[in-house]
C-alpha positions as CSV (number, residue, x, y, z in Angstrom):
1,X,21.5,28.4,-6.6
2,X,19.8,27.4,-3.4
3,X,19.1,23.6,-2.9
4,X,15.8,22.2,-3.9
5,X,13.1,21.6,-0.8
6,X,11.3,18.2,-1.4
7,X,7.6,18.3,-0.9
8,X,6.7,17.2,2.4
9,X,3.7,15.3,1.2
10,X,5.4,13.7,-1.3
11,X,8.2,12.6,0.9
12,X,5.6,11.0,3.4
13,X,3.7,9.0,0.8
14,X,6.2,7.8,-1.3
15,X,9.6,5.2,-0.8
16,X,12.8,5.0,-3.0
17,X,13.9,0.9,-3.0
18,X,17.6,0.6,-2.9
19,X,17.7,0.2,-7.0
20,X,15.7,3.2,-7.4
21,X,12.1,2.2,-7.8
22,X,9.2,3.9,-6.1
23,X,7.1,2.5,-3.7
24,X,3.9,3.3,-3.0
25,X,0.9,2.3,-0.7
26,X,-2.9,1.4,-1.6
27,X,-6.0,3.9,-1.4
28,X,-9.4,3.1,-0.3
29,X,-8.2,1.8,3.2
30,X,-9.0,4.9,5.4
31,X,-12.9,4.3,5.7
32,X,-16.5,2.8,4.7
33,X,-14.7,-0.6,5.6
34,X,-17.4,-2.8,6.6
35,X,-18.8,-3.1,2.9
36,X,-15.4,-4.5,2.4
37,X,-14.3,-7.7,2.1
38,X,-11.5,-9.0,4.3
39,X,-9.3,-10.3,1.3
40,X,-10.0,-6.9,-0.4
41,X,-8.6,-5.4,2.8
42,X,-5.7,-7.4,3.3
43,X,-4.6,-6.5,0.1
44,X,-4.8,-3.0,0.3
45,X,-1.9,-3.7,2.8
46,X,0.0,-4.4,0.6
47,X,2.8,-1.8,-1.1
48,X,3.0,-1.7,-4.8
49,X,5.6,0.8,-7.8
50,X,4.3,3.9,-8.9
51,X,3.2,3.7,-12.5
52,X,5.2,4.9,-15.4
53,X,3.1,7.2,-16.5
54,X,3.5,9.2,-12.8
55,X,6.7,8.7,-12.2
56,X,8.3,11.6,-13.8
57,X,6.2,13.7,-11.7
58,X,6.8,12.0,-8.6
59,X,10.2,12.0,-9.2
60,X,10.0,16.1,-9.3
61,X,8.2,16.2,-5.9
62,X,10.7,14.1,-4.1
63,X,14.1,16.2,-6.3
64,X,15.4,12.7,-7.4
């Protein structure tokens, strides 16, 4: 059996921590920012996990 080819997409969007968590970054931060607020914005920096309920399907796009 040939080895798995993660999704590309996937792979670029998504971080594994070193206890095997995954990371992922905020929406909503590409555009229509001036009816933003700044704290809104600098919080969308920010990196937060994946939820449960997507992880088993993230998990399949990244082969883990």
């Amino acid at each position: 059996m040939p080895k798995l080819k993660t999704k590309r997409a996937a792979a670029k969007r998504f971080r594994v921590t070193a206890t095997g968590k995954i990371l992922r970054g905020s929406s909503h931060k590409s555009h229509i920012l001036t009816k933003k607020s700044q704290k809104r914005k600098r919080n969308l920096r920010k990196t937060s996990l994946v939820s449960t309920a997507d992880l088993g399907r993230v998990r399949d796009m990244l082969n883990l």
